[in-house]
PDB file of N, CA, C and O in Angstrom:
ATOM      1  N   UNK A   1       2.405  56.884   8.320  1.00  0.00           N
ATOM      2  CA  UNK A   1       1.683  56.712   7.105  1.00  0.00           C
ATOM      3  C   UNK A   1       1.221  55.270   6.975  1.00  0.00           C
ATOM      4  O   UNK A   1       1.948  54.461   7.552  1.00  0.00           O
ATOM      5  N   UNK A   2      -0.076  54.670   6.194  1.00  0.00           N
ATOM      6  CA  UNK A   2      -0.483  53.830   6.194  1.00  0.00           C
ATOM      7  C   UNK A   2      -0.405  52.964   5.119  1.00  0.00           C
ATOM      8  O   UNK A   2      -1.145  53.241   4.176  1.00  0.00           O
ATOM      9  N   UNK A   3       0.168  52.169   5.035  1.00  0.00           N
ATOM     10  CA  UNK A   3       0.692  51.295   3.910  1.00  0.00           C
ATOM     11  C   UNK A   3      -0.868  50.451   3.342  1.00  0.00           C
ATOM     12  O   UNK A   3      -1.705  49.793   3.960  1.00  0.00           O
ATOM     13  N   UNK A   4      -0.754  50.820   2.002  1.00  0.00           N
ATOM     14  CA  UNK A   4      -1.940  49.981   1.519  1.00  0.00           C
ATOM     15  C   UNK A   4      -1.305  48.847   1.496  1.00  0.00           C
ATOM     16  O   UNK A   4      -0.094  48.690   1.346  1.00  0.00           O
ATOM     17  N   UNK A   5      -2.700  47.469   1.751  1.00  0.00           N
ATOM     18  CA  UNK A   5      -2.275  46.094   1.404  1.00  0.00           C
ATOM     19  C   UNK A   5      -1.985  45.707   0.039  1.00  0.00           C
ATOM     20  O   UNK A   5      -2.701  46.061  -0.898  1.00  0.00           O
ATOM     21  N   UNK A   6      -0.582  44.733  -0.143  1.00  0.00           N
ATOM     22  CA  UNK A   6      -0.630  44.226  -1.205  1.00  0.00           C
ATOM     23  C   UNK A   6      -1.634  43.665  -1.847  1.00  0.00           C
ATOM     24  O   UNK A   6      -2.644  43.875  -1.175  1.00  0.00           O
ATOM     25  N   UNK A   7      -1.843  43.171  -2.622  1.00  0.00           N
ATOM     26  CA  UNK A   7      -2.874  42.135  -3.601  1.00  0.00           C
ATOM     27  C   UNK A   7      -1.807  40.795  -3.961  1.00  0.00           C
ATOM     28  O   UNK A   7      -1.183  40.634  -5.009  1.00  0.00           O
ATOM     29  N   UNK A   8      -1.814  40.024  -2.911  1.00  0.00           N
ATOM     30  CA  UNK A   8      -0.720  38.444  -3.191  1.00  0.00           C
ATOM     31  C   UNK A   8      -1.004  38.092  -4.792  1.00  0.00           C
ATOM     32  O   UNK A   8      -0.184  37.780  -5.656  1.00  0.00           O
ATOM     33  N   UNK A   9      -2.263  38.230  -4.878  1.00  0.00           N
ATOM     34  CA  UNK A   9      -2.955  38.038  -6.398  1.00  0.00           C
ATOM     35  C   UNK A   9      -3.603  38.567  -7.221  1.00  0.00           C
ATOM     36  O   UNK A   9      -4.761  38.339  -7.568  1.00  0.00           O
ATOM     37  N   UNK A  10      -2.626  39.561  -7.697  1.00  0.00           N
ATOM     38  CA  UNK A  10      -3.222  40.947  -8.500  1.00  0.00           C
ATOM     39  C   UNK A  10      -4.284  40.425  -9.848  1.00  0.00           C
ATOM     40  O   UNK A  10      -5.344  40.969 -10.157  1.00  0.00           O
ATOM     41  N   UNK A  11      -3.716  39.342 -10.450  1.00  0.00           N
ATOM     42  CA  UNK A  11      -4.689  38.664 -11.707  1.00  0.00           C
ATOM     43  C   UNK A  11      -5.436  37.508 -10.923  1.00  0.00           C
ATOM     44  O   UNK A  11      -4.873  36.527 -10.437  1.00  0.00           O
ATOM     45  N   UNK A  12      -7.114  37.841 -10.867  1.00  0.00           N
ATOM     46  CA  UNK A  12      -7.450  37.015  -9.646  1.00  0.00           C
ATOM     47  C   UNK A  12      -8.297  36.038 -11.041  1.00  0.00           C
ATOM     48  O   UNK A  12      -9.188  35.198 -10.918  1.00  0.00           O
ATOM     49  N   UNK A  13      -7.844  36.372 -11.898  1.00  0.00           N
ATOM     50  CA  UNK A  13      -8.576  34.920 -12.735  1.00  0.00           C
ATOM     51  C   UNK A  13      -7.553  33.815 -12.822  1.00  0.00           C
ATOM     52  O   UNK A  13      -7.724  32.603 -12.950  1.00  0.00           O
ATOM     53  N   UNK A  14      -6.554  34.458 -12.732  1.00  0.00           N
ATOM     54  CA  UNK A  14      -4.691  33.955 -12.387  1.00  0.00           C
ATOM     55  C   UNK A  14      -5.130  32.523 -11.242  1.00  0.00           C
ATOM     56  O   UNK A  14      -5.030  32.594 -10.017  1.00  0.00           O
ATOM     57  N   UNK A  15      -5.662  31.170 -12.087  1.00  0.00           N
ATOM     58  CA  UNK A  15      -5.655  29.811 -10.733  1.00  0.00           C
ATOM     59  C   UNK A  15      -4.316  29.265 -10.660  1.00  0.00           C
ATOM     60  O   UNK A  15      -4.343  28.347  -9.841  1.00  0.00           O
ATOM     61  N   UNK A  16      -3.563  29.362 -10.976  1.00  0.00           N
ATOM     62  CA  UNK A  16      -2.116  28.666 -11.096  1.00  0.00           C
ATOM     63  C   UNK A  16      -1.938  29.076  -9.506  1.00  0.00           C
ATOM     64  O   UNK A  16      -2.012  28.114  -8.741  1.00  0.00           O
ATOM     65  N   UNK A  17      -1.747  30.179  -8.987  1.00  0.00           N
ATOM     66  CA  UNK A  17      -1.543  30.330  -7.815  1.00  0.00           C
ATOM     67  C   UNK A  17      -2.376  29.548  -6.680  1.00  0.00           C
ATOM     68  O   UNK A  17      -2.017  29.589  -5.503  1.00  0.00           O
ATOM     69  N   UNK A  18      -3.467  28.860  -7.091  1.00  0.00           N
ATOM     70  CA  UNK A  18      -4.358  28.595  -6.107  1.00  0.00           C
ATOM     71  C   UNK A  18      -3.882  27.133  -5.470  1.00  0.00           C
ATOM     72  O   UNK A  18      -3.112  26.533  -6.219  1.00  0.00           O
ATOM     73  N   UNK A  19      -4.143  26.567  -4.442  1.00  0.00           N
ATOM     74  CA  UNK A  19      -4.127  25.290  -4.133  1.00  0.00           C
ATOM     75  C   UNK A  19      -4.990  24.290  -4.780  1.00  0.00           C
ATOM     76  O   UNK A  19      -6.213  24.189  -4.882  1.00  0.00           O
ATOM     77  N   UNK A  20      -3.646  23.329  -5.331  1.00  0.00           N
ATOM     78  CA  UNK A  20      -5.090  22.395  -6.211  1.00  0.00           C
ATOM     79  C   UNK A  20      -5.760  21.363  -5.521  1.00  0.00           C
ATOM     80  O   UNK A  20      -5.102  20.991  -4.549  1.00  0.00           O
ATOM     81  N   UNK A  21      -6.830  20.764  -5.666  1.00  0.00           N
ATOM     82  CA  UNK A  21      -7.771  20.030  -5.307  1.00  0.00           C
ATOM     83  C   UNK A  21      -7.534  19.042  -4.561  1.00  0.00           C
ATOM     84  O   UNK A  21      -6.623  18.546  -5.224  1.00  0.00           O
ATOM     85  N   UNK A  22      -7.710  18.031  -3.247  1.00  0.00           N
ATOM     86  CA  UNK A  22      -6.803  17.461  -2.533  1.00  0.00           C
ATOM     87  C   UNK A  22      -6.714  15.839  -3.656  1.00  0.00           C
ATOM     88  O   UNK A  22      -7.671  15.276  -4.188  1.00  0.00           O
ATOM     89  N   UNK A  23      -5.595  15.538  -3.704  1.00  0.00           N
ATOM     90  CA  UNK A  23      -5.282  14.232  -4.608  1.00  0.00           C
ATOM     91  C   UNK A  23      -5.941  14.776  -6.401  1.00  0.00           C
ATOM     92  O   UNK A  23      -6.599  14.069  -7.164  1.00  0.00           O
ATOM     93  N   UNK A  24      -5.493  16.167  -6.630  1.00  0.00           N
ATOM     94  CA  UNK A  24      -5.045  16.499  -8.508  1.00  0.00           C
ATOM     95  C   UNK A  24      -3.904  15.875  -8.519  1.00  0.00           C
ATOM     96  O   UNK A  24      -3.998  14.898  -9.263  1.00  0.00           O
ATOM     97  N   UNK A  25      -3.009  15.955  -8.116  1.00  0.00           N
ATOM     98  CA  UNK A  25      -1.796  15.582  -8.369  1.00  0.00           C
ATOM     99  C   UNK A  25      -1.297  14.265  -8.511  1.00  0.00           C
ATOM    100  O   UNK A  25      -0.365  13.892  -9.224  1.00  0.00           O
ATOM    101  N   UNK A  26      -2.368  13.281  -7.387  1.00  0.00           N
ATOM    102  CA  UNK A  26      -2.253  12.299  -8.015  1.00  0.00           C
ATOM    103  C   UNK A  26      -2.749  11.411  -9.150  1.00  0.00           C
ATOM    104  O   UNK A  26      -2.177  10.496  -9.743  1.00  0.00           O
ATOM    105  N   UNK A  27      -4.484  12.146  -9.351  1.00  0.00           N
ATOM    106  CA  UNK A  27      -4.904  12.177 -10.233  1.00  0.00           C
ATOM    107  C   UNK A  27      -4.297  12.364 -11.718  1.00  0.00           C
ATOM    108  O   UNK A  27      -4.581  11.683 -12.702  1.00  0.00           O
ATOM    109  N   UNK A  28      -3.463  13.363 -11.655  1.00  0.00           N
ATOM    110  CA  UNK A  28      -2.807  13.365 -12.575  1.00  0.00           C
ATOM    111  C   UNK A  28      -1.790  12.181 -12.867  1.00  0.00           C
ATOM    112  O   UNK A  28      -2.007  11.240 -13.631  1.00  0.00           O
ATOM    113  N   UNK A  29      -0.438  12.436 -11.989  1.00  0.00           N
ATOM    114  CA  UNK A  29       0.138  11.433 -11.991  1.00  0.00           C
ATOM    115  C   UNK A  29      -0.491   9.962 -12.787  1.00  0.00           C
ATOM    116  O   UNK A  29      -0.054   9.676 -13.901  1.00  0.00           O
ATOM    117  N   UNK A  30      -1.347   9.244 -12.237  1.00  0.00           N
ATOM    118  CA  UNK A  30      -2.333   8.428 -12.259  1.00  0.00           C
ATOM    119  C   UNK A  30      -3.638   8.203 -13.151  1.00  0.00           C
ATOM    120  O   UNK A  30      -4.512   7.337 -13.116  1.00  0.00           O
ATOM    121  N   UNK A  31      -3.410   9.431 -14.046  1.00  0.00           N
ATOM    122  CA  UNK A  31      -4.615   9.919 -15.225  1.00  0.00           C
ATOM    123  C   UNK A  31      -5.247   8.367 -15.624  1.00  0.00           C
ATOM    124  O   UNK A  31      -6.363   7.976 -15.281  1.00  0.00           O
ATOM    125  N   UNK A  32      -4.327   7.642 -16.375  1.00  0.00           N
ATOM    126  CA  UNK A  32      -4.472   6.593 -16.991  1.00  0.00           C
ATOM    127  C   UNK A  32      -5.493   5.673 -16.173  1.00  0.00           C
ATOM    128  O   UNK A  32      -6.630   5.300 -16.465  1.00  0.00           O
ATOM    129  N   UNK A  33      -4.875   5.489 -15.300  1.00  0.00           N
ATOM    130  CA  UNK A  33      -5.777   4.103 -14.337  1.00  0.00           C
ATOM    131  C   UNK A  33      -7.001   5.201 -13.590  1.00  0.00           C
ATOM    132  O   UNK A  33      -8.121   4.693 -13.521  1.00  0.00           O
ATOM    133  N   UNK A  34      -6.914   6.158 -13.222  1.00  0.00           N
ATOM    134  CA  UNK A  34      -8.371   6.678 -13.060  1.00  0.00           C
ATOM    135  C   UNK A  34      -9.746   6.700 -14.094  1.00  0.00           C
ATOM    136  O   UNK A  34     -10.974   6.645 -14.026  1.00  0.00           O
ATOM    137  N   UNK A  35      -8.585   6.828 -15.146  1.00  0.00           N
ATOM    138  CA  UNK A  35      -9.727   6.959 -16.698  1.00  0.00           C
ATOM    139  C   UNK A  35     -10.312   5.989 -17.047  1.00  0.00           C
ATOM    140  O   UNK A  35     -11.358   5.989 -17.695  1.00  0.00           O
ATOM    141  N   UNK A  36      -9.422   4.594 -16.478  1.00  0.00           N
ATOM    142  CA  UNK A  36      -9.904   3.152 -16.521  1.00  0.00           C
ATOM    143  C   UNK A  36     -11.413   3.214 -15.612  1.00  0.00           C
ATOM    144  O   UNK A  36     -12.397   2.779 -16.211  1.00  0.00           O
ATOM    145  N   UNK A  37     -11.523   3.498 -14.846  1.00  0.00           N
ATOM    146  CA  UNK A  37     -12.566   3.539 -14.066  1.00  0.00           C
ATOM    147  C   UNK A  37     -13.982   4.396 -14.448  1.00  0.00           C
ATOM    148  O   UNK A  37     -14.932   4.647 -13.706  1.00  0.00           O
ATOM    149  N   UNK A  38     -13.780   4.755 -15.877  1.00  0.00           N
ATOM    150  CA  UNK A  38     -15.033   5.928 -16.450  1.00  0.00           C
ATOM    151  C   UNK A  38     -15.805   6.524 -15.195  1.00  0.00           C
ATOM    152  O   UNK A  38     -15.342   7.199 -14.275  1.00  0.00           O
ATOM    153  N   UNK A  39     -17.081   6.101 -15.403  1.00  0.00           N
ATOM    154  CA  UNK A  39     -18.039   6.455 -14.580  1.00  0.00           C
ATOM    155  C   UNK A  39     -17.867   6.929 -12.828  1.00  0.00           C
ATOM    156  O   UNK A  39     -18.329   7.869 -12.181  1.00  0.00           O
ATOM    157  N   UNK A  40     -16.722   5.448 -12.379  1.00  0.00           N
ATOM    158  CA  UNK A  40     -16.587   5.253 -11.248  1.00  0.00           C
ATOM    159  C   UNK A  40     -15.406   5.790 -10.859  1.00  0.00           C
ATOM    160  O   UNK A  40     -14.971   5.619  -9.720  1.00  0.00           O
ATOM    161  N   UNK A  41     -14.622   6.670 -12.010  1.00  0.00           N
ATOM    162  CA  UNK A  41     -13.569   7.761 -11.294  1.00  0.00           C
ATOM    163  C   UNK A  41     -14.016   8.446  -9.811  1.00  0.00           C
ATOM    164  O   UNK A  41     -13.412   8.243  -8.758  1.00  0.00           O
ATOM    165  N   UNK A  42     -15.378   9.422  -9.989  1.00  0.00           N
ATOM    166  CA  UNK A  42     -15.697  10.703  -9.260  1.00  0.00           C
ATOM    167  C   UNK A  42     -15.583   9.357  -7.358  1.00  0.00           C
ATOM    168  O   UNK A  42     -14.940   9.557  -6.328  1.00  0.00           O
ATOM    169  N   UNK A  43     -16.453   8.251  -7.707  1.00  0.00           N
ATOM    170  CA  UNK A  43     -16.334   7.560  -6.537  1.00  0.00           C
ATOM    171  C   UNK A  43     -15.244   7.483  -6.044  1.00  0.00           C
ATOM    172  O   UNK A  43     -14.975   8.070  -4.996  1.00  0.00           O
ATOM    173  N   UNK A  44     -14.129   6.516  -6.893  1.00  0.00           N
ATOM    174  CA  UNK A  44     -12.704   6.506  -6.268  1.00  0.00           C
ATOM    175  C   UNK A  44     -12.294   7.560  -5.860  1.00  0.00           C
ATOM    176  O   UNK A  44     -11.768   7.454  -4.752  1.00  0.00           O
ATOM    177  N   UNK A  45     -12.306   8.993  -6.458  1.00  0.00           N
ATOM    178  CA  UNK A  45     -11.819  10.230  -5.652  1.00  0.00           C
ATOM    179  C   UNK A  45     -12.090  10.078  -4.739  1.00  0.00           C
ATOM    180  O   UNK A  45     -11.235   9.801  -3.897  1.00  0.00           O
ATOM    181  N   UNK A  46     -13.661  10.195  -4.354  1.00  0.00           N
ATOM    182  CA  UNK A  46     -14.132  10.418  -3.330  1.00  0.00           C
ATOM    183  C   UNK A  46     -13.447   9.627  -2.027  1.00  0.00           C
ATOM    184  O   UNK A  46     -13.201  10.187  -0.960  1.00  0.00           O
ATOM    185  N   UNK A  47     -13.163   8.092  -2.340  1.00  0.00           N
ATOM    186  CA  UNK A  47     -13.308   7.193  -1.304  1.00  0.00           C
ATOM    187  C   UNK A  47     -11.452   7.742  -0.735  1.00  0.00           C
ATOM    188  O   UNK A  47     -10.985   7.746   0.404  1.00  0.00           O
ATOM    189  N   UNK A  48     -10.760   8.163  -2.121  1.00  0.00           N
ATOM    190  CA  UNK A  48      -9.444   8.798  -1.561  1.00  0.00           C
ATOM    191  C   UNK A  48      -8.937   9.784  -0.390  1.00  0.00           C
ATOM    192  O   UNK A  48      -8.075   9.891   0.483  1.00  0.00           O
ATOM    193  N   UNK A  49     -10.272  10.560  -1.074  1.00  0.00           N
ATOM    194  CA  UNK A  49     -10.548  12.064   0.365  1.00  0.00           C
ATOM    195  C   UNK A  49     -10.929  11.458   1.302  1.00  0.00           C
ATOM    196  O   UNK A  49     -10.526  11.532   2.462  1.00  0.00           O
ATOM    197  N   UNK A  50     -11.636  10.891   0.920  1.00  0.00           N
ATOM    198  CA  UNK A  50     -12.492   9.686   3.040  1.00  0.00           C
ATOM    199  C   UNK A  50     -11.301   9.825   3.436  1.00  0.00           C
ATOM    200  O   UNK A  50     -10.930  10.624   4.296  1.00  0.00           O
ATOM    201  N   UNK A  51     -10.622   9.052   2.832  1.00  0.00           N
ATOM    202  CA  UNK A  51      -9.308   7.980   4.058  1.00  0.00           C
ATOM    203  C   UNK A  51      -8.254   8.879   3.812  1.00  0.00           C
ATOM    204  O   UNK A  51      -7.263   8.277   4.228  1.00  0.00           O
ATOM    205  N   UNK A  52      -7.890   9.978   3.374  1.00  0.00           N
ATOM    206  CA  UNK A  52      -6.845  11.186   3.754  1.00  0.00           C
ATOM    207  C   UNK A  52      -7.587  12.016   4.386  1.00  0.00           C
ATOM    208  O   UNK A  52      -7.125  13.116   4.688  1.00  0.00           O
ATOM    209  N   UNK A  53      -8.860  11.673   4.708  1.00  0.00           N
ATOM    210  CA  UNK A  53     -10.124  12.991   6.163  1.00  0.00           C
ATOM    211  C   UNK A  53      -9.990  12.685   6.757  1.00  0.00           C
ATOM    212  O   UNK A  53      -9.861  13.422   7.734  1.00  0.00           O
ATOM    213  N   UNK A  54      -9.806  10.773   6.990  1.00  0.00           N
ATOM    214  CA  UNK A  54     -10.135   9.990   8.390  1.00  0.00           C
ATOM    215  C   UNK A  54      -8.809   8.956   8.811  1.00  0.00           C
ATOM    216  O   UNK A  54      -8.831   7.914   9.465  1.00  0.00           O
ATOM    217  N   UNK A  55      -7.616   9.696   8.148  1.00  0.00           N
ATOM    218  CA  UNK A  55      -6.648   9.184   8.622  1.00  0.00           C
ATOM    219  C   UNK A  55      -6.320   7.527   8.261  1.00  0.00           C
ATOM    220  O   UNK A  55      -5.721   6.927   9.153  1.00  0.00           O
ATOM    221  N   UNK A  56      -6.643   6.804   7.113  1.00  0.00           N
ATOM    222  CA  UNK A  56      -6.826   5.871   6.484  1.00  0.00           C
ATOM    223  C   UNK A  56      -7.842   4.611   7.231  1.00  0.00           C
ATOM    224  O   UNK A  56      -7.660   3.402   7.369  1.00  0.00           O
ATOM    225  N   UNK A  57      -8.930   5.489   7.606  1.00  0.00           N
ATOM    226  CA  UNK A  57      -9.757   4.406   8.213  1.00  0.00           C
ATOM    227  C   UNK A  57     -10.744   3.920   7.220  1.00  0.00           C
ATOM    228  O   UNK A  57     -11.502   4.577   6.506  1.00  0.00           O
ATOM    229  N   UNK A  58     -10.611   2.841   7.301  1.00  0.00           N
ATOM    230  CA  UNK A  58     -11.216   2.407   5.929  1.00  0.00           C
ATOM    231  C   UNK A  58     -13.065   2.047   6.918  1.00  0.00           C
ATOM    232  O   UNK A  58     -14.176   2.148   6.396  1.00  0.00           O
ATOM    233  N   UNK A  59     -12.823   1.730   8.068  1.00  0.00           N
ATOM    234  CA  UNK A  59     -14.275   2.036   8.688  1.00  0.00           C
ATOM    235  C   UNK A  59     -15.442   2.654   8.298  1.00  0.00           C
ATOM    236  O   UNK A  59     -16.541   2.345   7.837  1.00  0.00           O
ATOM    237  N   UNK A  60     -14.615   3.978   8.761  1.00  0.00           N
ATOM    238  CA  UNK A  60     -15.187   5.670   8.704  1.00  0.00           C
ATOM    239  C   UNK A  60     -15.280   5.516   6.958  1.00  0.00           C
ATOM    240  O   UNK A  60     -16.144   6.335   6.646  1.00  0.00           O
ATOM    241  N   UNK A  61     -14.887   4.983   5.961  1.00  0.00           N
ATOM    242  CA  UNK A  61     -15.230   5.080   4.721  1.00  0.00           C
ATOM    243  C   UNK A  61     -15.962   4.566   4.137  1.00  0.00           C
ATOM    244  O   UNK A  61     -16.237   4.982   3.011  1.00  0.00           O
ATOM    245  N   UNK A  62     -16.696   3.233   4.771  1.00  0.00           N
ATOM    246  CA  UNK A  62     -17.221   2.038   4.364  1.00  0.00           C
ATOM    247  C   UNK A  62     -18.335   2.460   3.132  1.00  0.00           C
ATOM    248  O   UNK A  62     -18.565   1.663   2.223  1.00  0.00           O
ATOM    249  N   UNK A  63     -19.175   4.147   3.220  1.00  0.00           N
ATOM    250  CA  UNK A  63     -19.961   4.383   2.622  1.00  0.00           C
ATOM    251  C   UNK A  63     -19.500   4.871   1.227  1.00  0.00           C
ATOM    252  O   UNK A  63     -20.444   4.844   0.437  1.00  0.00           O
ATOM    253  N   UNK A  64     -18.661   5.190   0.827  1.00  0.00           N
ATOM    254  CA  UNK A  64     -17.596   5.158  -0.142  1.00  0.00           C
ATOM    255  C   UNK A  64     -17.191   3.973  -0.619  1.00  0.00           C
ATOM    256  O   UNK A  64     -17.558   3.919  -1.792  1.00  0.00           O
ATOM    257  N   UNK A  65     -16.697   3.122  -0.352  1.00  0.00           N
ATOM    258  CA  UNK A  65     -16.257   1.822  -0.598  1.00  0.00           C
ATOM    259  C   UNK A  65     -17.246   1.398  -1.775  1.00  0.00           C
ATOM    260  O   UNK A  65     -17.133   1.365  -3.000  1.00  0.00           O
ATOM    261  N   UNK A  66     -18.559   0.996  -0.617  1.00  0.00           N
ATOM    262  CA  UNK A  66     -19.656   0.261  -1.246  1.00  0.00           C
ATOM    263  C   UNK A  66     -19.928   0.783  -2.197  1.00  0.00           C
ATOM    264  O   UNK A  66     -19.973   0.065  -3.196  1.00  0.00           O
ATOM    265  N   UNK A  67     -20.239   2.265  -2.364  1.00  0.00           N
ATOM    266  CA  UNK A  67     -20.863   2.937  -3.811  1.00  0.00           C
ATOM    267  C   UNK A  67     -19.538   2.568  -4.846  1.00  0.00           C
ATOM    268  O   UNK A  67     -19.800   2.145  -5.972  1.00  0.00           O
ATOM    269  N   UNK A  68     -18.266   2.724  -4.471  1.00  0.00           N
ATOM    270  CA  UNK A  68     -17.407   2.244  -5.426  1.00  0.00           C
ATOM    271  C   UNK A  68     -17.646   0.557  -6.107  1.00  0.00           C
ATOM    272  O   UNK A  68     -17.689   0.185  -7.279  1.00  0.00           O
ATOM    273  N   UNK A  69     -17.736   0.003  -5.178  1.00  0.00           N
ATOM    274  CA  UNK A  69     -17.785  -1.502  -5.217  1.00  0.00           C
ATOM    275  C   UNK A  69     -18.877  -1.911  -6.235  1.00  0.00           C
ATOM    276  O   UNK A  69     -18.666  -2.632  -7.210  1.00  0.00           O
ATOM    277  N   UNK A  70     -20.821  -1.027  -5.681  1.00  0.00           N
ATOM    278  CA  UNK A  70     -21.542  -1.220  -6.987  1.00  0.00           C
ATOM    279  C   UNK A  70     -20.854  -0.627  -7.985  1.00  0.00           C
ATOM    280  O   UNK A  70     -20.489  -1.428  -8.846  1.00  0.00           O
ATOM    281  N   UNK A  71     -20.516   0.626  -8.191  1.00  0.00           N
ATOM    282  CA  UNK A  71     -20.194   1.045  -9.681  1.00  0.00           C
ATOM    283  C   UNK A  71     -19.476   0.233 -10.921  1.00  0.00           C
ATOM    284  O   UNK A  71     -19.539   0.187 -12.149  1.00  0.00           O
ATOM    285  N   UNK A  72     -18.731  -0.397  -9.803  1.00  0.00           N
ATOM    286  CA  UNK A  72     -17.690  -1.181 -10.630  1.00  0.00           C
ATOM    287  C   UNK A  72     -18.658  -2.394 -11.144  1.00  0.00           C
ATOM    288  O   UNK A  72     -18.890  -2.558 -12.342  1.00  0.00           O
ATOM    289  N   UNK A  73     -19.189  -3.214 -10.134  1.00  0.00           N
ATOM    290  CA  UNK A  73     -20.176  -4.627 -10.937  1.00  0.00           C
ATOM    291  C   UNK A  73     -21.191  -3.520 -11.739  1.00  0.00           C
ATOM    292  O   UNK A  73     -21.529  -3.991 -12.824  1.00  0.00           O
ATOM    293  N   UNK A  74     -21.514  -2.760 -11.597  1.00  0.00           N
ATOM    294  CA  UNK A  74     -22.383  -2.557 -12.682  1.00  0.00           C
ATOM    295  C   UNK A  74     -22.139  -2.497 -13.895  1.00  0.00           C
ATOM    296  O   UNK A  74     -22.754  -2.874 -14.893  1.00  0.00           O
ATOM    297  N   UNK A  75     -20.598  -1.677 -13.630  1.00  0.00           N
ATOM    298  CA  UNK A  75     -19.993  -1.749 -15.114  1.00  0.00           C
ATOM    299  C   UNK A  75     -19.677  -3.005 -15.473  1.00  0.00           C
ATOM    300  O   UNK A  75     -19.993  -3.302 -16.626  1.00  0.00           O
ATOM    301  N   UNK A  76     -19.131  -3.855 -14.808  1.00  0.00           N
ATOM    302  CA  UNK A  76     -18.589  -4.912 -15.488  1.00  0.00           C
ATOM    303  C   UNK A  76     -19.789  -6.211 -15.850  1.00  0.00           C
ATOM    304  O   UNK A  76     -19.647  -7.076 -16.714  1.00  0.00           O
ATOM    305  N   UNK A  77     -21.290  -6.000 -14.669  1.00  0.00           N
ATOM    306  CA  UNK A  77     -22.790  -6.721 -15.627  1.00  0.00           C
ATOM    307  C   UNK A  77     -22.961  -6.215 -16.547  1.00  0.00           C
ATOM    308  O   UNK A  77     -23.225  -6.996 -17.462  1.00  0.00           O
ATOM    309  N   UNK A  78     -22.931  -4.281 -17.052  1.00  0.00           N
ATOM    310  CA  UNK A  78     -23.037  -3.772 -18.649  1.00  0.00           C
ATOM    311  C   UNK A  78     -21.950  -4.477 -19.260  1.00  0.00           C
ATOM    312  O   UNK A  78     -22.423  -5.087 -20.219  1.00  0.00           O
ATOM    313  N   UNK A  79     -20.925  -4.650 -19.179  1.00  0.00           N
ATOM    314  CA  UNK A  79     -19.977  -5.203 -20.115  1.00  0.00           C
ATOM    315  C   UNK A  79     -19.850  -6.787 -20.707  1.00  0.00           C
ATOM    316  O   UNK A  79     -19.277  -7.256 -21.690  1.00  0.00           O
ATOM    317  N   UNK A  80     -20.606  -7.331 -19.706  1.00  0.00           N
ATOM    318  CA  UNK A  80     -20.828  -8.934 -19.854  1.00  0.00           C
ATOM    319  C   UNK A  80     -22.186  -9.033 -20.599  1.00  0.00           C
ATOM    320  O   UNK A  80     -22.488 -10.101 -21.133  1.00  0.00           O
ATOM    321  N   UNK A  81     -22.869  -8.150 -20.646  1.00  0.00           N
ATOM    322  CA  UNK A  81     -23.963  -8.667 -21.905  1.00  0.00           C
ATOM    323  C   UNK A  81     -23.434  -8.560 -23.301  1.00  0.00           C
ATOM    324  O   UNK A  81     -24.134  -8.902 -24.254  1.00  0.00           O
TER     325      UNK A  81
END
């Protein structure tokens, strides 16, 4: 006889089960000082995933970096007028 497959995830609107996003957790952890960064949060993520993709090569990230690097003087030339 042929065994139907389970459903691992019978309530599939049910995300608790899912894997969360790579570095939520630290995000979380870390809420505060990401939030410091407004605008230039989504960058810092980003430049986080680079260097946990590329094995902390900050090389291979350089294009990350820089967009972080403007975001930040921009904010801080808006803040100095």
């Amino acid at each position: 006889m042929a065994q139907t497959p389970t459903n691992p995830n019978p309530n599939p609107t049910d995300l608790s089960s899912l894997p969360q996003p790579l570095h939520q957790s630290d995000a979380d952890e870390d809420d505060e000082n990401v939030k410091q960064l407004r605008e230039c949060s989504s960058l810092y993520l980003s430049l986080q995933d680079c260097l946990v993709n590329s094995d902390r090569n900050w090389k291979a990230c350089q294009k990350d970096v820089q967009a972080l690097k403007a975001c930040n003087e921009r904010l801080k030339s808006v803040k100095g007028k």
